[in-house]
N, C-alpha and C positions, 0 to 999 in steps of 0.2 A: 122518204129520204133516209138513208141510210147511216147509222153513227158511227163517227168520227172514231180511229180505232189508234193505236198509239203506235202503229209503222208510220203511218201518216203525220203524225204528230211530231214523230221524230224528224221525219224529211223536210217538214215543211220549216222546222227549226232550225236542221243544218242551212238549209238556203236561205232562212233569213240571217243567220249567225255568218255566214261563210260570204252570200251573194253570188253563187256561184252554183249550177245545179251539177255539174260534172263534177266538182272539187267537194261539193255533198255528197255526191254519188262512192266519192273515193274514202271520204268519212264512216259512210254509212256501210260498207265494205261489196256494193249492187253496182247495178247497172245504170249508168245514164238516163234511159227507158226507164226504168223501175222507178225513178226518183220522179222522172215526172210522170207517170200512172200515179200514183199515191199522191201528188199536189194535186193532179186534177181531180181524183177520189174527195180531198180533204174539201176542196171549194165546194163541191156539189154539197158533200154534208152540211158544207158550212149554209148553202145556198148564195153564197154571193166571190165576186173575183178577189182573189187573193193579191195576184202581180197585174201589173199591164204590161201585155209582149210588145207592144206596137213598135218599141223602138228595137227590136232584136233581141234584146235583153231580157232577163223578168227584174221587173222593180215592184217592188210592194206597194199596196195600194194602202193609204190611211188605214183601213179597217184590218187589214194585215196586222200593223206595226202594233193594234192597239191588242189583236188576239194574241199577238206573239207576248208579251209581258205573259200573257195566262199560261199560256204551253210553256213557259221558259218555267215557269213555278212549277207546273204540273211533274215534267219531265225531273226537273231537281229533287221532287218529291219521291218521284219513281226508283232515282239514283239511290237516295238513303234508304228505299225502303230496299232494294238489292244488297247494299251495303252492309245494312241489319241483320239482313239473310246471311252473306256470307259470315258473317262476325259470330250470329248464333251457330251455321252449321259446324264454325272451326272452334268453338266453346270459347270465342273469346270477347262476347257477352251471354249477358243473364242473372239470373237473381236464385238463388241457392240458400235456405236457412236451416241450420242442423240445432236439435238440442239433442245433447249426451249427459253420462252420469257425466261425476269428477273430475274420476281418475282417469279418463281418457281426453276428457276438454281440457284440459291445464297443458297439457306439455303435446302427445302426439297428435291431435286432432291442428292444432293449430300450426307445427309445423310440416304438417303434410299440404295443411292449406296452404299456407305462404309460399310456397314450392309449384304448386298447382296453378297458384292465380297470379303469381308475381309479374308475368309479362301478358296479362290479361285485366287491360285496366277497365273493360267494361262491363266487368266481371263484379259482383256483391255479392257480398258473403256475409252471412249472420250466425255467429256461434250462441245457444244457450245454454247455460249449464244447469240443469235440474237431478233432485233425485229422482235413480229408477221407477220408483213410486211416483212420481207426477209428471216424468216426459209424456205418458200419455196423454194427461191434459192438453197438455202446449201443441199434440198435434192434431186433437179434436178441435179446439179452437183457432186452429188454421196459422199458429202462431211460427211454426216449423214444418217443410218440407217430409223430413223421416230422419228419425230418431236413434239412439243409440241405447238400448237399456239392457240391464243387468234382468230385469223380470221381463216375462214374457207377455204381452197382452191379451186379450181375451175380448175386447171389446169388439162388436160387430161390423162397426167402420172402421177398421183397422187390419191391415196385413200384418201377422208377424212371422220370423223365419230366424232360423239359427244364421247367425253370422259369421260369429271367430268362434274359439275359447281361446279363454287365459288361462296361466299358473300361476299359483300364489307362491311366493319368495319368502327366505328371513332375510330380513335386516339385522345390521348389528352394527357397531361404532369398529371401526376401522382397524382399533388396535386389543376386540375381543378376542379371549380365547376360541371360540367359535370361529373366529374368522381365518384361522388355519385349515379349515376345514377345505373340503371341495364339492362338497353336500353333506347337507343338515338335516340330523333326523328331530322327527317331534320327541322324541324321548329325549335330546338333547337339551328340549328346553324345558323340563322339568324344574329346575332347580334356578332358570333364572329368572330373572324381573321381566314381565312380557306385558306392552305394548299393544293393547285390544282395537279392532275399531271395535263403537260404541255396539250394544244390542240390537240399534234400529237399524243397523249395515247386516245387508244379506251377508257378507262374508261371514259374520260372527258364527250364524250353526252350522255353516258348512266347514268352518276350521274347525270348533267346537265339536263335530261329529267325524271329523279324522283325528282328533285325542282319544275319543270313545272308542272308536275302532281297534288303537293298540292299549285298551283298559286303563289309558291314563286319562287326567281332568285337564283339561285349561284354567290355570288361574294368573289371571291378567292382575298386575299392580296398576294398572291406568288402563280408560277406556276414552278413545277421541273419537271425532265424527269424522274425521277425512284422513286418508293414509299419508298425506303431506302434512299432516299432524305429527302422527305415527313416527315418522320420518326425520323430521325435527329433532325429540325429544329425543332420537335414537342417535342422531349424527351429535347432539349435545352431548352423549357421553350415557345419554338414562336409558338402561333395558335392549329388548331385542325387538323385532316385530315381526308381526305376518304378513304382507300386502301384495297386490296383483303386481305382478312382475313390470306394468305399466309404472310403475313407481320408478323404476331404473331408466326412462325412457325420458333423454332429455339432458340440461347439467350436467355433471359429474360431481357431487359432493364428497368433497374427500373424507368427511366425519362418517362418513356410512358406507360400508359396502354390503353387497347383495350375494347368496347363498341359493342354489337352488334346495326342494325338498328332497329329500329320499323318501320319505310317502305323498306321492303327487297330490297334490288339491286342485282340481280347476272350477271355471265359473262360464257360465256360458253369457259371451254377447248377443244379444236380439234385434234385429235389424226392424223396425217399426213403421210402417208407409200408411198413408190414408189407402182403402181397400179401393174409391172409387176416384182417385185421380191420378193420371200420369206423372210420372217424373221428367223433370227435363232433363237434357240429356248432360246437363254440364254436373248436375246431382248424380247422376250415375255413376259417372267418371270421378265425380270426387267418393262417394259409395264405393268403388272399387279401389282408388289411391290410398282409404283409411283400411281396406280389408288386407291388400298387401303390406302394407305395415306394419300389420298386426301380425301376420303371417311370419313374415321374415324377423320381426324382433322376439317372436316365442322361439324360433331356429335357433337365434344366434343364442339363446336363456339356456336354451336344451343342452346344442354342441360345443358351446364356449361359455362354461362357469366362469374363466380367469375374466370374462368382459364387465361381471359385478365386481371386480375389485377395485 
């Protein structure tokens, strides 16, 4: 005996839904013929009569009406699972978890999301924010998808890949003399109150070794952990700072405006994936939504200083 196949399943549900094998036939987009080859396919599977013709008509038999409840589930079943398909193919479901440093989860990461998934409500999204130093963690323990770090990783189960680079900016309170400028050299800021991130922030040696470069020191009056620190005490009126141009990205605060360098500093972004699982494809698409962002807002730092004011 042969199984019951879901052409069959379908016709024999149009005729019981409709009563009608032609008006199924015109449902099911076939032939009159067709509809009934496939009813009488389905009884043999079944091994017993579905309808009784005797009166002209097909009328369903008891044991029909009692199969149809199950095919009626079945086929419903079949629908959402279509339904699902199409909503994954067009990215508008799935489940997506990013962890990045900081300075990129506070302002651009989250508005590039909201943009992405705003008219895709079956769509999740999970932001974590970790330092460089422990996104790895979060993605060995399956905690995040792929990652955004400032260090590079090196661990076995793990892909890493250059992603962006950033520039680092000054900061300065809005109505410094500095802020005449249209680029700021580090010699500039010799002489005034500088605004550190902390020692434990990669930025610190790599701005620290572009002072050394032109034989002068960095001496920071304050040292913070996060440049939305920095930032603060800068738009309050105290000192200047150094921070990833990500800092201007977002707001506008008027106590602070932003300076490109005249000796460039950059910091490389690392894109961090498990080595032995795929991405889904709505992670991709957001993987590439944060990469032009980054792209286009270093453009706009590069060819338009007046947009830090």
């Amino acid at each position: 005996m042969a199984k019951a196949n879901i052409r069959q399943i379908e016709a024999f549900n149009a005729v019981m839904k409709i009563g009608s094998v032609t008006k199924a036939a015109e449902t099911l987009f076939v032939s009159q013929p067709a509809v009934t080859k496939l009813l009488k396919s389905f009884e043999e599977s079944c091994g017993f009569d579905l309808f009784s013709r005797s009166t002209g008509r097909l009328v369903p038999t008891p044991e029909a009406k009692q199969l149809y409840t199950e095919t009626h589930k079945l086929l419903a079943g079949v629908l959402r699972v279509e339904k699902t398909a199409r909503s994954i193919r067009n990215l508008e479901r799935g489940e997506v978890a990013l962890v990045a440093f900081p300075a990129i989860s506070m302002q651009l990461i989250p508005r590039e999301v909201a943009k992405l998934i705003k008219n895709r409500e079956g769509v999740n999204f999970t932001l974590l924010t970790r330092t460089s130093r422990s996104i790895e963690d979060a993605l060995v323990t399956r905690s995040a998808d792929f990652g955004l770090s400032l260090v590079p990783s090196d661990n076995p189960a793990l892909k890493c890949e250059k992603f962006a680079e950033l520039s680092m900016v000054c900061g300065m309170p809005s109505d410094h003399p500095l802020a005449d400028k249209s680029v700021v050299s580090l010699r500039d800021l010799q002489e005034v109150s500088l605004v550190a991130l902390g020692r434990d922030d990669l930025s610190f040696s790599i701005i620290s070794s572009a002072f050394s470069r032109l034989g002068i020191s960095m001496r920071p009056v304050a040292e913070v952990q996060m440049s939305e620190a920095a930032c603060a005490m800068v738009s309050a009126g105290y000192g200047v700072t150094i921070v990833s141009s990500l800092a201007s990205f977002g707001p506008w605060d008027k106590g602070i405006v932003f300076r490109p360098l005249l000796e460039p500093i950059k910091s490389t972004i690392w894109l961090v994936t498990p080595k032995f699982a795929e991405l889904s494809k709505i992670a991709v698409e957001l993987i590439e939504t944060v990469r032009i962002a980054i792209v286009q807002h270093e453009e706009r730092a590069r060819s338009l200083p007046e947009l830090y004011s």
